[in-house]
C-alpha positions in Angstrom: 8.4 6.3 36.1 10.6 6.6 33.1 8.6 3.4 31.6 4.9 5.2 32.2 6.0 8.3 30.5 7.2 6.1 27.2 4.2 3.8 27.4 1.7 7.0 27.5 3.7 8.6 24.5 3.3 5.7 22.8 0.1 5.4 23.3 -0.8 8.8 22.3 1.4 8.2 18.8 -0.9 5.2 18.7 -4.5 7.3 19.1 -3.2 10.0 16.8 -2.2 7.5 14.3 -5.8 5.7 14.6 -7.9 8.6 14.6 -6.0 9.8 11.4 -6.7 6.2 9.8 -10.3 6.5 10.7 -10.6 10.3 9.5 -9.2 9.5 6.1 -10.9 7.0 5.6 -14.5 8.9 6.0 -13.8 12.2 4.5 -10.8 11.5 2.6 -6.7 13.1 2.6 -7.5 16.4 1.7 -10.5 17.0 3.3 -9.0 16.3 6.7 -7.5 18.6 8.9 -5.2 18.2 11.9 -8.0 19.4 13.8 -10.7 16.6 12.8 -8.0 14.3 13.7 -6.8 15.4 16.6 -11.1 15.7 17.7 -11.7 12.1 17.3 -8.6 11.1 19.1 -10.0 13.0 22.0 -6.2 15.1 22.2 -4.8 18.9 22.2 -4.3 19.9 18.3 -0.7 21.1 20.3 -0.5 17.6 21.1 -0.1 16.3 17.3 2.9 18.8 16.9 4.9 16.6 19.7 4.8 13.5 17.5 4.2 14.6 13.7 5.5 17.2 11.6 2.2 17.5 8.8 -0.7 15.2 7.6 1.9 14.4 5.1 4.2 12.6 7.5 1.2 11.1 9.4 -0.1 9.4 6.2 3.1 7.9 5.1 3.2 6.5 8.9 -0.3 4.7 8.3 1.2 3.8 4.9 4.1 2.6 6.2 2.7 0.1 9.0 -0.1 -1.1 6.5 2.3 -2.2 4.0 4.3 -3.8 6.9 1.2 -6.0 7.9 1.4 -7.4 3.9 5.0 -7.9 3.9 4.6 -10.2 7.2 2.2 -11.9 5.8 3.8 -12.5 2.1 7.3 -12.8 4.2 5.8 -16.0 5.9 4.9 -18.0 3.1 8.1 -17.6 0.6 9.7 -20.7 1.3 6.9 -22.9 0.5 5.1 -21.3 -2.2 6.3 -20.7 -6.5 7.1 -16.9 -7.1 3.8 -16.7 -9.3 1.5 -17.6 -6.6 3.5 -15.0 -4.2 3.3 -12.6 -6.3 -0.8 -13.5 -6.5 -1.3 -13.1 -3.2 0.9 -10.3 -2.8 -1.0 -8.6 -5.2 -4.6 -9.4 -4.0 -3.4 -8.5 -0.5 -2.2 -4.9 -2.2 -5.5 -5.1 -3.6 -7.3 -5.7 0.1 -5.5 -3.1 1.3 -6.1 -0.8 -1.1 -9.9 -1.3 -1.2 -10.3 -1.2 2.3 -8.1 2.1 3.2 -9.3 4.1 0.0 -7.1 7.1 0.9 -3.9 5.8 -0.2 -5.0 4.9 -3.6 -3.3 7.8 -4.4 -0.1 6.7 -3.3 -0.7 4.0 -5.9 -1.4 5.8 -8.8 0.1 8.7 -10.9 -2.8 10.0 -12.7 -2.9 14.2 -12.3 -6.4 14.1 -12.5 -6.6 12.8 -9.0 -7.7 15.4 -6.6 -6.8 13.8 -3.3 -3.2 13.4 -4.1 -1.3 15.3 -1.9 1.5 17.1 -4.1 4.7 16.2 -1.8 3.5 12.2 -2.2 5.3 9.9 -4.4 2.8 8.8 -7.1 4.2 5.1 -7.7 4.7 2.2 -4.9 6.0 3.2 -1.8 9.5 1.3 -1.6 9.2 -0.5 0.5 5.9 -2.5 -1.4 8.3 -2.1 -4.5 10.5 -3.9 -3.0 8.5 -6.9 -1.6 7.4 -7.3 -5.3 11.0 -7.2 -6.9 12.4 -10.0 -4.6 9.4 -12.3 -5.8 10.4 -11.4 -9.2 14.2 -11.8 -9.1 13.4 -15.6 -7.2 10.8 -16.9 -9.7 13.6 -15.4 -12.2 16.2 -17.0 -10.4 14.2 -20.8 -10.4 12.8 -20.7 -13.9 9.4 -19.9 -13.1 9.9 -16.1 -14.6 10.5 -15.4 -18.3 14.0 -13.5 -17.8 13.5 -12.2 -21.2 11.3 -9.6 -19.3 13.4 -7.0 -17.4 12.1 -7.2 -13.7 11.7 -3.0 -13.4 9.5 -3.4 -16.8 7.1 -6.2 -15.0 7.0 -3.8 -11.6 5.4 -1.3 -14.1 3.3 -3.4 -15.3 2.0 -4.4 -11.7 1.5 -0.7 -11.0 -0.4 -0.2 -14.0 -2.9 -2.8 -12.5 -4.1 -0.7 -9.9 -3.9 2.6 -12.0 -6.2 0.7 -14.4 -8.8 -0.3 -11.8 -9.3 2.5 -9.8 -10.3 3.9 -12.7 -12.0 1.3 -14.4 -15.5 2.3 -16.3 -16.6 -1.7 -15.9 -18.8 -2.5 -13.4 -16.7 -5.0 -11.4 -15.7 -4.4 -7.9 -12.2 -2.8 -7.0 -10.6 -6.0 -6.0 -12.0 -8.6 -8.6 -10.8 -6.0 -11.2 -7.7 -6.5 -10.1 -7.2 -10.4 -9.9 -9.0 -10.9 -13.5 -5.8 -8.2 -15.0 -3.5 -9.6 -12.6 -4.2 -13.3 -13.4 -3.8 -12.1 -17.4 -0.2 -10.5 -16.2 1.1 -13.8 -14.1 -0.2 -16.0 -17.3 2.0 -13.6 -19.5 5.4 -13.7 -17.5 5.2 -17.1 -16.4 7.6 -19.4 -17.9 6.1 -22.2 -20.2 7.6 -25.6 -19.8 7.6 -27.4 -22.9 
């Protein structure tokens, strides 16, 4: 019996979590309550109290289990591939995910002038993502393939700055191909020249 009640909870954590998705996406982070969530997962607004503390916590959960889904994917193919085309594809995946769930574009930049930021988010990666992109760096550092006259925390900055700049790009190029032209320019500049 013990197993049903678990699998049920679970599967409410689940709805909650999918209807919240699915909310911010259409109206946006601030602009949805608990309530609008809790309506399109067909549950009590009582019930979201049982497994999340605010909207807050709910979004960095949907965070959270996107950016897992990127690291599984980049995870898979470090052995084979150079650091600069992981880093690539970690970054047009960021990209992809970013398009595609427009309500944590926040997350990803720090600009104040952002009205759906919620005030207790971090403005900058989320760790975890920060992280993903600092072991590609240290490797390609590590097998030549990184200038290592370019401190790593500098080049993170410098990745970060790439989404900044196309969210809020005046050009008339879609979100993601905005970001492989300046990201393409970035790999070119840290890559290490063989002679």
């Amino acid at each position: 019996m013990k197993g049903l009640r678990e699998r049920k909870k679970l599967q409410a954590r689940q709805t909650i979590l999918n209807a919240a998705a699915q909310e911010f996406k259409s109206q946006g982070f601030l602009h949805t309550s608990i309530s609008d969530i809790m309506h399109r997962s067909n549950l009590g607004v009582g019930t979201f109290y049982g497994y999340f503390g605010s909207k807050e916590e709910i979004l960095m959960e949907i965070v959270k289990n996107l950016f897992t889904e990127v690291e599984e994917k980049i995870s898979a193919r470090q052995a084979d591939e150079s650091s600069i085309k992981l880093l690539e594809s970690c970054c047009m995946a960021t990209a992809k995910l970013i398009d595609e769930n427009r309500f944590i574009l926040p997350l990803f930049t720090s600009a104040g002038i952002h009205s759906d930021k919620p005030e207790s988010m971090p403005n900058n990666l989320s760790p975890e993502f920060k992280k993903i992109f600092k072991e590609i760096l240290f490797r390609g550092q590590q097998r030549g393939e990184i200038r290592q006259d370019i401190p790593i925390d500098l080049i993170l900055e410098m990745f970060h700055s790439i989404y900044q700049a196309a969210a809020f790009s005046k050009l008339k190029i879609p979100f993601t191909e905005n970001v492989r032209l300046k990201i393409k320019i970035l790999l070119d500049g840290i890559s290490e020249r063989r002679v």
